[in-house]
Every structure is written in C-alpha cells, then in structure tokens.
Steps between C-alpha positions, in 0.01 A plus 500: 500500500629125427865472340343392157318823482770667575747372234191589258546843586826535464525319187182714366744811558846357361344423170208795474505714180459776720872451628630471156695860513589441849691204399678674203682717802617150672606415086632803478756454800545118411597662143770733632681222742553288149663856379700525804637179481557502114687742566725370760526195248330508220375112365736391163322494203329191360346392816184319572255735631252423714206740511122520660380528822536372842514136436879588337529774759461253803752183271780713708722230425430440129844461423516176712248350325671550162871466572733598224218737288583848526173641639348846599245514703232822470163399658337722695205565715179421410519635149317401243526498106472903502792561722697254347461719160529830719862410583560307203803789429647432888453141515517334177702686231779606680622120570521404117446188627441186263195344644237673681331267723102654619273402779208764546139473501356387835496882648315610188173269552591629886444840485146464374247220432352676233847476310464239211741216347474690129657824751762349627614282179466872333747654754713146435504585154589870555793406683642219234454723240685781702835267565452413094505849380851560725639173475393341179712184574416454877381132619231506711348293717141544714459313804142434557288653742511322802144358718554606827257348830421893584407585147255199389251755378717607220664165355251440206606860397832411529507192350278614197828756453730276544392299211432821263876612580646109421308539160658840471772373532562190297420713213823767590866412454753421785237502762370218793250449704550340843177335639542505886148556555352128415829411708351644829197325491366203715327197389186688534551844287614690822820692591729291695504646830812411610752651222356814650600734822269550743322774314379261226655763252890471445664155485723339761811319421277187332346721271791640369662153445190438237601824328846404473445179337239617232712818470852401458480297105374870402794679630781607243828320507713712667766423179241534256306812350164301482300325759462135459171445523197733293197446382572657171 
C-alpha cells in the first residue's frame, strides 16, 4: 500500500462521522485541562478570546503574533460548530471577554460529504445567536473557513458558507468577517501548498503569518471596549 493511500486512510478516519462521539471524549479531556488551568489562573476579564478548532489549537504561540492584546486561547481538537455550542458554558461565557474571535467550519464538511453549506451556515448561525442571547453587546468576529490541499473536495462548500456568513454578518452589529480563505490561494484557484505542514491540513509558520496580517485590524484595542475594525 503506497504512502498516498495510506494518508487517505488515515485522513478518511480522523474526519469520519462515525468518530464524531469518539472525538467528544478527546473534547471532553481537552475541556477539563482549560478548567484545570483556569483554575490555577483564571484569564482577567475583557480578553480577546480565541475560539474554534485546531487551526487556533495548533497557533501555540498566538500571543507572539499579537503582542500587547490580552488573548485567550480555547481551540480544540477537531471540533466543529456543534462542540463549539456544546461547551459554549466552559469555554465562552465564563471569560466575559470583549471580543470573541471564531474559526470553525472545515471539520463540519469533514465528517461527512453529504453535509451541505446551508448545514453548516445553520450551525454558524446557531452559535452567533447563542453568544447574542448571553452577551448582547459581544463583538464578534468569524474567520473564514480555510481551503486546505487535503480537503479540495469540500472548498466550494466552504466557500459558498463563507460568503452566506459575511452577508450574515454585515447585516449584525459589532461583528467582522476575516477572509483568509481567498488569501491562501495560488494564482490558479488552489491551496498554497507551502503555508501548510506536511499533512496538507494545519498551517506551518507561513500560514499563520497570512492570518496575522488579515487578522490583526479586527482585533480590539486592548484600551478600548470596541474593536476597530467591523463590518457593521
């Protein structure tokens, strides 16, 4: 069995439906090391959170890249919009910070072809309106889905999404919409291959350096209650 077929496979299994509830037991221990260590220190209030799934979980050294914002970081695993809203209560709400920066999506289209843009723009949606209803105020900001080399199969879903939540949002208050996914893209349409690691999925040092500079005009000043750049 060739190395390509191989890396099929093991993709195939990382991102089946099947494995969904398997994963919420790795989410479930990610989930209580945040608790252990809020609890050793717990983050000050009004921080920038940073929320989604692996893509923030792997920016390790987040802070770095934004020096002087007071950031939390709370990625994890390969979640997706529904276990983003599962530990909404242990991940989100407890901060009070005052901007809630997102990146989720790619895992969702993962787990299953058969899962559609409308599906994951509902779950979007469903999450938004959750951080509304407990923090009325809250800026938000979405970073777009990202096209990965390993996932080319799924990027017309996810960049049909990524417009419907950009409309979503220019129509809400306080919000912004970070395109990184036109960002990642070669001459020809196709993920850049080398932002990436060598599993085509997560980003290397490159890739995060495009994130950074799209990212950072949406960020909050640290001395102000608003961020400085919405879309509405």
């Amino acid at each position: 069995m060739n190395k390509i077929v191989v890396q099929a496979i093991v993709l195939s299994i990382l991102f089946s439906g099947g494995l969904n509830q398997a994963y919420g037991q790795t989410f479930a221990t990610e989930i209580s090391a945040f608790k252990k260590q809020d609890s050793a220190s717990f983050p000050p209030k009004g921080a920038i959170l940073f929320v989604g799934s692996s893509s923030f979980r792997f920016w390790t050294d987040l802070n770095h890249y934004f020096p002087g914002y007071p950031i939390i970081n709370r990625g994890f695993g390969g979640s997706s919009f529904p276990d983003v809203i599962r530990y909404a209560d242990d991940i989100i709400f407890p901060y009070q910070p005052k901007q809630i920066v997102i990146y989720c999506g790619d895992n969702d289209f993962s787990f299953s072809d058969t899962v559609s843009s409308q599906t994951v723009f509902n779950r979007f949606k469903q999450l938004f309106q959750l951080i509304r209803k407990n923090m009325p105020g809250e800026n938000i900001v979405f970073v777009s889905i990202k096209p990965s080399p390993s996932l080319v199969r799924q990027m017309a879903r996810e960049e049909e999404t990524n417009g419907w939540i950009k409309q979503f949002l220019s129509e809400q208050k306080n919000t912004g919409f970070v395109d990184v996914y036109h960002a990642m893209l070669d001459a020809s349409g196709k993920p850049i291959s080398e932002i990436f690691k060598a599993d085509s999925l997560h980003m290397n040092e490159k890739g995060y350096a495009i994130w950074q500079k799209l990212i950072k005009p949406y960020l909050a000043d640290p001395d102000s209650k608003v961020n400085r750049h919405t879309l509405n």
